[in-house]
C-alpha positions in Angstrom: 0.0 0.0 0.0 1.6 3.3 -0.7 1.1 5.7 2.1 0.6 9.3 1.0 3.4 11.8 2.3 2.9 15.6 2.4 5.2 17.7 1.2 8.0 18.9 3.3 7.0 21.9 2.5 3.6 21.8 3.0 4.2 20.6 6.8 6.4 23.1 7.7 4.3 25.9 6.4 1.2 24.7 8.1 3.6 23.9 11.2 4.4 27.6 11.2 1.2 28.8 11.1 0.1 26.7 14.1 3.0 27.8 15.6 2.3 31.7 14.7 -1.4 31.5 15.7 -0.6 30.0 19.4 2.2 33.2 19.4 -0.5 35.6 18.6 -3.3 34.3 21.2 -0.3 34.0 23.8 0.9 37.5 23.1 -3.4 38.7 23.2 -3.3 37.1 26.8 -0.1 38.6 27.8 -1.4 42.4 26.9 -4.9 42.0 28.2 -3.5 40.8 31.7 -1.3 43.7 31.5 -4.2 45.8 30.6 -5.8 44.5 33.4 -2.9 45.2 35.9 -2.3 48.6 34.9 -5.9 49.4 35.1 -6.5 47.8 38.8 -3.7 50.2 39.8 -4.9 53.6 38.3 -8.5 52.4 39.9 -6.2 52.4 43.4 -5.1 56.7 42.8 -8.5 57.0 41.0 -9.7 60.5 42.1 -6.2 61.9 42.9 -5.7 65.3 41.4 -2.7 65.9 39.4 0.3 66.8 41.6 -1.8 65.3 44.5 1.2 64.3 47.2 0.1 60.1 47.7 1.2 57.0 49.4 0.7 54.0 47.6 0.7 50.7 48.7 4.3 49.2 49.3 6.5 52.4 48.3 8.6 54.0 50.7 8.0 57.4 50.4 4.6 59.6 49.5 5.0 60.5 45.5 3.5 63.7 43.5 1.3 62.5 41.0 2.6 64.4 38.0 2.4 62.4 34.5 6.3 61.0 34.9 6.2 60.8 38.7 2.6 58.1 37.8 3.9 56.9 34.9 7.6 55.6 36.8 5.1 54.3 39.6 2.9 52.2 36.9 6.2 51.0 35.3 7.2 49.7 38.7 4.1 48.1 40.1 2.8 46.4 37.2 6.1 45.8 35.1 9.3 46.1 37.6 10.6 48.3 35.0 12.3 51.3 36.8 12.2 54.9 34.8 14.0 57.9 35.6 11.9 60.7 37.4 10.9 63.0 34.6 8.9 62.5 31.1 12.5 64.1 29.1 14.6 61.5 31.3 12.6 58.6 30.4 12.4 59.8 26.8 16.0 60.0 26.8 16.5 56.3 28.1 13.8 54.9 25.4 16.1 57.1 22.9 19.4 55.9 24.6 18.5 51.7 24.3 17.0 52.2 20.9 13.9 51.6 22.4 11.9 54.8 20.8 9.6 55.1 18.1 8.7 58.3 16.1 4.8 58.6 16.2 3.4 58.0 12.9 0.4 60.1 11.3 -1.3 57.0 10.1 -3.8 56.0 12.9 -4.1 53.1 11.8 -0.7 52.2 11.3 0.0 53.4 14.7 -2.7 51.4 16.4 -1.3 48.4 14.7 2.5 49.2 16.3 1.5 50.4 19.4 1.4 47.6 22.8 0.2 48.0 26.3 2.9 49.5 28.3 4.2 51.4 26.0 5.0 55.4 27.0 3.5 57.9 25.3 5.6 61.5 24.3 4.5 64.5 23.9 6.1 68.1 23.5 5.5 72.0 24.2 2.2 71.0 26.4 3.6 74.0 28.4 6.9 76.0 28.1 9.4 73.9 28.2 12.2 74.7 30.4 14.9 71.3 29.2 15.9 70.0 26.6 14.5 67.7 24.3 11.3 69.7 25.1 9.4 66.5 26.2 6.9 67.7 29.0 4.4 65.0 29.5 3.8 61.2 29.4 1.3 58.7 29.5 0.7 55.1 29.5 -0.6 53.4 26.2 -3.3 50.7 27.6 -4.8 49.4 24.4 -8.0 49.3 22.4 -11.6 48.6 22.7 -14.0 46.7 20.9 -14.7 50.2 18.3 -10.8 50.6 18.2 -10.8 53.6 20.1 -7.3 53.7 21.9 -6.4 54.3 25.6 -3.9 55.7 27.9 -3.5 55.5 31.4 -2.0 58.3 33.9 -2.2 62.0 35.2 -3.5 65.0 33.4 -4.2 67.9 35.1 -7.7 67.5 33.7 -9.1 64.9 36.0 -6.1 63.6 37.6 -4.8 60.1 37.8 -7.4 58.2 36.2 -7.9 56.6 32.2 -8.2 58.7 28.9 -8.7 58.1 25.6 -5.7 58.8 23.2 -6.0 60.6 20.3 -2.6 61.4 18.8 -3.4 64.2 16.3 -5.3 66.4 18.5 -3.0 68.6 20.3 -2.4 68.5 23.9 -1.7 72.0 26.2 0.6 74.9 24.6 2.0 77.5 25.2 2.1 81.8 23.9 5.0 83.0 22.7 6.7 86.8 20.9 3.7 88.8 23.6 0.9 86.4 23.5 0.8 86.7 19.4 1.7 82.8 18.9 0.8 79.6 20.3 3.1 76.7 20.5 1.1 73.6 20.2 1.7 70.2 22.4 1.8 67.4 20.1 2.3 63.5 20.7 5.9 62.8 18.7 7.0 59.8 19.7 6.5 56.8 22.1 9.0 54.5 24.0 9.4 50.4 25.2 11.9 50.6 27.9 12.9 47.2 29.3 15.0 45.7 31.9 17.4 44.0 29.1 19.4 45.0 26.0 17.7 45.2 22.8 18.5 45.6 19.0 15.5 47.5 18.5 15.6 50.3 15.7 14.9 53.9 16.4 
C-alpha cells in the first residue's frame, strides 16, 4: 500500500502557522492581563488630582502625582521596570537603548504598532524649560471593541485616572513673541523601555 506523504514543504508551512497563531493568542493574553494590571492600579489613585502628594501601597515614600512621577510608579508596580523621574529623562532612556519610536500620522498604522505598556511622548504641552522639550507622558493601555485607543495616567484634567488617546489632536501649549503665537503640544513619539538590552531600531 503506498502511504501518501505531504510535502515537506507543506508541513512546515502549516507547522508555522500553528505555531504563529498559538504566538499571537499567547501575546493577546499577555497584553490583556497587563491591561488589566495597569488598570487595577490607576482604579487604586482614581480621584487623585494631578500633583496630588500620595502614598501608595508598598512604596517608601509619598509620591506627587505628576504624569512622569505616575507613569515611573505604573512601570514599577505592574512591570518592575524602573524609569528615571521625569517624562525628558525617560524619553532620553527609550532614545538611549534604541527603544523609541517616532509617532506615525497614520492612525491606523500606529494602532497596529502600538502595545500595552508602552510610553506615550508628547512636546511643548507647556513652556518647556529642558531640553529635548518633552513635557508630558502617558501610558498606552490598548484598544476597545470600536478601536478607540487608551492611555492611562495623570492630566491635570481629571487627575490620575484613564483617557482616551488621540494622537493628532493637540495637547496644552503655550504663547510665545507677547501672546501673538501659540506653540502647540503634540504626541511625537513613544517608548518600550525594558529591563534587558535590545537591538531595537529607532
Amino acid at each position: 500500500m503506498r502511504i501518501f506523504r505531504p510535502p515537506v514543504r507543506i508541513l512546515f508551512l502549516a507547522l508555522t502557522s500553528c505555531f504563529l497563531a498559538t504566538l499571537a493568542t499567547s501575546l493577546r493574553a499577555q497584553e490583556s492581563a497587563l491591561e488589566s494590571s495597569f488598570q487595577a492600579a490607576v482604579e487604586s489613585a482614581h480621584g487623585l488630582s494631578y500633583n496630588a502628594v500620595w502614598m501608595p501601597p508598598n512604596e517608601l515614600a509619598p509620591l506627587r502625582m505628576d504624569c512622569s512621577n505616575t507613569a515611573q510608579w505604573l512601570k514599577r508596580s505592574c512591570q518592575r521596570i524602573y524609569l528615571p523621574r521625569t517624562a525628558s529623562a525617560q524619553y532620553l532612556l527609550c532614545q538611549q537603548t534604541r527603544r523609541l519610536f517616532s509617532a506615525s500620522h497614520n492612525p491606523e498604522t500606529l494602532r497596529q504598532r502600538l502595545q500595552t505598556g508602552d510610553l506615550l511622548f508628547w512636546k511643548n504641552t507647556y513652556h518647556p524649560e529642558r531640553k529635548p522639550p518633552i513635557t508630558h507622558v502617558m501610558i498606552y493601555l490598548g484598544r476597545d471593541s470600536q478601536g478607540q485607543m487608551w492611555m492611562a495616567g495623570s492630566q491635570t484634567s481629571h487627575g490620575v485616572a484613564i483617557y482616551h488617546f488621540h494622537p493628532d489632536k493637540p495637547m496644552g501649549g503655550y504663547r510665545f513673541f507677547f501672546g501673538l503665537f501659540k506653540c502647540k503640544g503634540q504626541f511625537i513619539a513613544y517608548g518600550r523601555p525594558s529591563d534587558s538590552p535590545t537591538s531595537s531600531i529607532q
